[in-house]
C-alpha positions as CSV (number, residue, x, y, z in Angstrom):
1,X,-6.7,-1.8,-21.5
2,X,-7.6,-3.1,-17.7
3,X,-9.1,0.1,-17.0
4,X,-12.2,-0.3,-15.2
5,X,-14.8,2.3,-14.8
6,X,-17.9,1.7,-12.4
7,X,-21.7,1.9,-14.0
8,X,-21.9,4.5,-11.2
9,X,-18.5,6.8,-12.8
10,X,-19.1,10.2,-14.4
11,X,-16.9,11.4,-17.4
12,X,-17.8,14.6,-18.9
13,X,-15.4,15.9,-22.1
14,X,-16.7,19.3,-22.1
15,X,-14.1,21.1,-24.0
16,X,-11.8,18.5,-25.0
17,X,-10.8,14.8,-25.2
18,X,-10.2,12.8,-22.6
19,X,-7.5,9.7,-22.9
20,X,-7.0,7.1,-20.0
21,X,-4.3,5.2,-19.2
22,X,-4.3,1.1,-19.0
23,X,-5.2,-0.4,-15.7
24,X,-6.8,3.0,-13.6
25,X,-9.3,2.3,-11.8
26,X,-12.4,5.0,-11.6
27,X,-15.1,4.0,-8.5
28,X,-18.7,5.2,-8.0
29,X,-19.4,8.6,-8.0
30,X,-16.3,9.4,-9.3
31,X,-16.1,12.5,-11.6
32,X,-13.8,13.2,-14.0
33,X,-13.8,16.5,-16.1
34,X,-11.8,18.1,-19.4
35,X,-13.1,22.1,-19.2
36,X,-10.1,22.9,-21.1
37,X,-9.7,22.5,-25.2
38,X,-6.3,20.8,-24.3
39,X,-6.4,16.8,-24.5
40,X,-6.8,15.9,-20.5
41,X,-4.4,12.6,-20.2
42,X,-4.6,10.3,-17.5
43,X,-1.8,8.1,-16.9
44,X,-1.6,4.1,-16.3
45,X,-2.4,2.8,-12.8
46,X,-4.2,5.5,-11.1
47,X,-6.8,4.8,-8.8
48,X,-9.7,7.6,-8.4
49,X,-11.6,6.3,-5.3
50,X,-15.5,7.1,-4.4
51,X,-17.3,10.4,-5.4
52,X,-13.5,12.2,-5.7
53,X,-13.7,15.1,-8.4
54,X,-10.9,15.5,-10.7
55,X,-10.5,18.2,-13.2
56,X,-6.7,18.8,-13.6
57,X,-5.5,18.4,-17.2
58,X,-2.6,16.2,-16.9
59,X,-2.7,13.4,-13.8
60,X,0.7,10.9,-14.5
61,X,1.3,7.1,-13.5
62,X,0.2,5.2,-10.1
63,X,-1.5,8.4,-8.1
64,X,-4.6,7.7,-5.9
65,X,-7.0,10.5,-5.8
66,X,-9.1,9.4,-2.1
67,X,-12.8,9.9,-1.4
68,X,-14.7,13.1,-1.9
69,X,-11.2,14.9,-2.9
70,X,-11.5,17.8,-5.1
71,X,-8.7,18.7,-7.8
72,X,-9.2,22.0,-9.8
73,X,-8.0,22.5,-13.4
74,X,-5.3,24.6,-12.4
75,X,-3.5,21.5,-10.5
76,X,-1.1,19.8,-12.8
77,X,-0.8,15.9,-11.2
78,X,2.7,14.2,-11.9
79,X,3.3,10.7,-10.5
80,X,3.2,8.6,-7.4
81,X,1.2,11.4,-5.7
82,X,-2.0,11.1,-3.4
83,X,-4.3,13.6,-2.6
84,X,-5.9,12.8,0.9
85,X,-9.9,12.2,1.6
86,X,-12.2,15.0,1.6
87,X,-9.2,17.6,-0.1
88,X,-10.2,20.5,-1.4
89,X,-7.0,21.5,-4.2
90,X,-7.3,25.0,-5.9
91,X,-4.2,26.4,-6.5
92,X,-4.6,30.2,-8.0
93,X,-2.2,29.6,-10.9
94,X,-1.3,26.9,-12.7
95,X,0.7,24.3,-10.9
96,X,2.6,21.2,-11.3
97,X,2.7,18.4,-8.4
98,X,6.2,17.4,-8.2
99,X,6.3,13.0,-8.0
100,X,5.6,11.8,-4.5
101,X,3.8,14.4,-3.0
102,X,0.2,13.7,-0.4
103,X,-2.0,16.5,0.2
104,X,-4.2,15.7,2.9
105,X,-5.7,17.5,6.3
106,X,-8.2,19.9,6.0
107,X,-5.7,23.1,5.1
108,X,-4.1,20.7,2.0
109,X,-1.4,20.3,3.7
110,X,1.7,18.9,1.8
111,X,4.6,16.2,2.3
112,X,6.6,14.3,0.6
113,X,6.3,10.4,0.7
114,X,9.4,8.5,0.5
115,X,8.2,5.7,-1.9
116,X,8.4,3.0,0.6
117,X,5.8,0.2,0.0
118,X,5.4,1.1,-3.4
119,X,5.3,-2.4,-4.8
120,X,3.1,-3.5,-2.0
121,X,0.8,-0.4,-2.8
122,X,0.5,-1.6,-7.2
123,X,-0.1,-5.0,-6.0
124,X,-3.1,-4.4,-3.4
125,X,-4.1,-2.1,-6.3
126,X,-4.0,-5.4,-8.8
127,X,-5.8,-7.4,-6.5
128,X,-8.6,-4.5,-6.1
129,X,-8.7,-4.7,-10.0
130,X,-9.3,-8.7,-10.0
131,X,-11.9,-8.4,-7.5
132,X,-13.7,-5.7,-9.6
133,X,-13.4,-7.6,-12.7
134,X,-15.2,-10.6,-11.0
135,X,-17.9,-8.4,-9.0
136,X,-19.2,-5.7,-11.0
137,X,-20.8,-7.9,-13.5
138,X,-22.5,-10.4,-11.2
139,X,-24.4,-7.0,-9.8
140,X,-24.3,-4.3,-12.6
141,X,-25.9,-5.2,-15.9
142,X,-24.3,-4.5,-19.3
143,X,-27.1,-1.7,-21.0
144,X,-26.7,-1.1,-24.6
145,X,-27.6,2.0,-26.3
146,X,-29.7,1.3,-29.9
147,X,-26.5,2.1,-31.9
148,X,-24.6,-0.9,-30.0
């Protein structure tokens, strides 16, 4: 519920299910992939910004994936985190993000955020939900497939 997914959003389940949590939002260009036969489960509140590519199998609550950032399947995502524009992720084993960690720089750096400005970071997230809501439909029409 209050998820919204842009006309431009890819979701490919090529191995298994995908479920998404209540009130992520997925932008344009945005690809999200399941290449494992395990059920990929995306928590509530995440926000997966403009052509970012995620592939890890588990991504928690309230994590912001930014522009063009890449996850790989063997990256484990738990809550709170961020991983920083342009990212390239690729751990060699499988790994689990502990809560408030931001990858960012160029080398995937990592630090750990203190949590400060939380709240103020869910509600400019609400507010950029709102604004979707009212936007996308004015500009993106509703196509219906012939089984609809």
């Amino acid at each position: 519920a209050g998820t919204i997914v842009h006309p431009k959003a890819t979701i490919f389940a090529i191995a298994g299910p995908i479920v998404i949590g209540s009130g992520c939002i997925i932008e344009e260009g945005a690809i999200i992939v399941n290449r494992r036969k395990e059920v990929m489960r995306i928590g509530d509140d995440n926000l997966f910004e403009i052509g970012c590519r995620v592939e890890s199998p588990t991504v928690g609550n309230c994590n912001t994936i930014c522009t063009r950032a890449r996850v790989h399947h063997t990256l484990r995502i738990s809550s709170y985190c961020v991983v920083g524009a342009g990212v390239l992720v690729v751990p060699t084993e499988d790994e689990m993000l502990d809560e408030y960690t931001v990858i960012y720089g160029p080398a995937a750096e990592r630090r750990v955020w203190s949590g400060r400005g939380k709240v103020q970071e869910m509600d400019l997230r609400r507010k950029h939900a709102e604004y979707l809501r009212e936007m996308l439909p004015k500009f993106n029409r509703l196509r219906r497939g012939d089984g609809a």
